[in-house]
Each structure stands twice: as C-alpha cells, then as structure tokens.
C-alpha positions in Angstrom: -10.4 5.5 3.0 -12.1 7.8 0.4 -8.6 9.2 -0.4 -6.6 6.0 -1.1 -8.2 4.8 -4.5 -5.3 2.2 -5.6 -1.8 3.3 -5.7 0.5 2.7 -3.1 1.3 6.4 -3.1 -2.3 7.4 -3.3 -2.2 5.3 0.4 0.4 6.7 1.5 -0.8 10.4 0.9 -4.6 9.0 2.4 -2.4 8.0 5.8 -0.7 11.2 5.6 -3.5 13.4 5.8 -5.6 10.8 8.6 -3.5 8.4 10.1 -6.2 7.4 12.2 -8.1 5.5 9.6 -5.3 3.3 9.0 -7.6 0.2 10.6 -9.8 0.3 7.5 -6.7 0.2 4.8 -5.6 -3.3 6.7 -8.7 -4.9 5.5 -8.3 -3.9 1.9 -6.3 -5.9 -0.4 -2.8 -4.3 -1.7 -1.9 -2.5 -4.7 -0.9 -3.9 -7.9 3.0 -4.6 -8.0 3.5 -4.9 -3.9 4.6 -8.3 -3.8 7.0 -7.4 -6.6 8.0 -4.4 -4.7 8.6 -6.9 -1.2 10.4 -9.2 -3.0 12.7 -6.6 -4.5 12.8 -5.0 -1.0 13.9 -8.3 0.6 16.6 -9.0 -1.8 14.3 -11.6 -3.3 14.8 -12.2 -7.4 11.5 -13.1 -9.6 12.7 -15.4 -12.5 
C-alpha cells in the first residue's frame, strides 16, 4: 500500500481511504512498538 509507510496510524489511514487493499498489508511485517502495544492491550506486563 503506497499510503501506509510505517506507522500504525499511517496504516490505519491507508485502510481508511482503500480497504480493499488490506490483502497486501497482511504480508508486510508490523510496525515498530505492536507487540508492546498487544501486550499492553492484553493486560500483558513487559519486565
């Protein structure tokens, strides 16, 4: 997606504006900081 260069919001907006293309976001690796921001979203704590 030509719109979604790395953030998770920049993604967000990209799927906003063609939520068809969401196919080719699956096969790109996440942001930065996701797996922080699951864990944190699970009730996970990072020691």
């Amino acid at each position: 997606m030509d719109g979604a260069k790395g953030s998770a919001l920049e993604w967000a907006l990209a799927l906003l504006h063609a939520p068809g293309k969401r196919h080719a976001l699956r096969q790109k690796p996440l942001p930065s900081g996701m797996d922080r921001l699951l864990g944190i979203a699970a009730g996970a704590r990072r020691r």
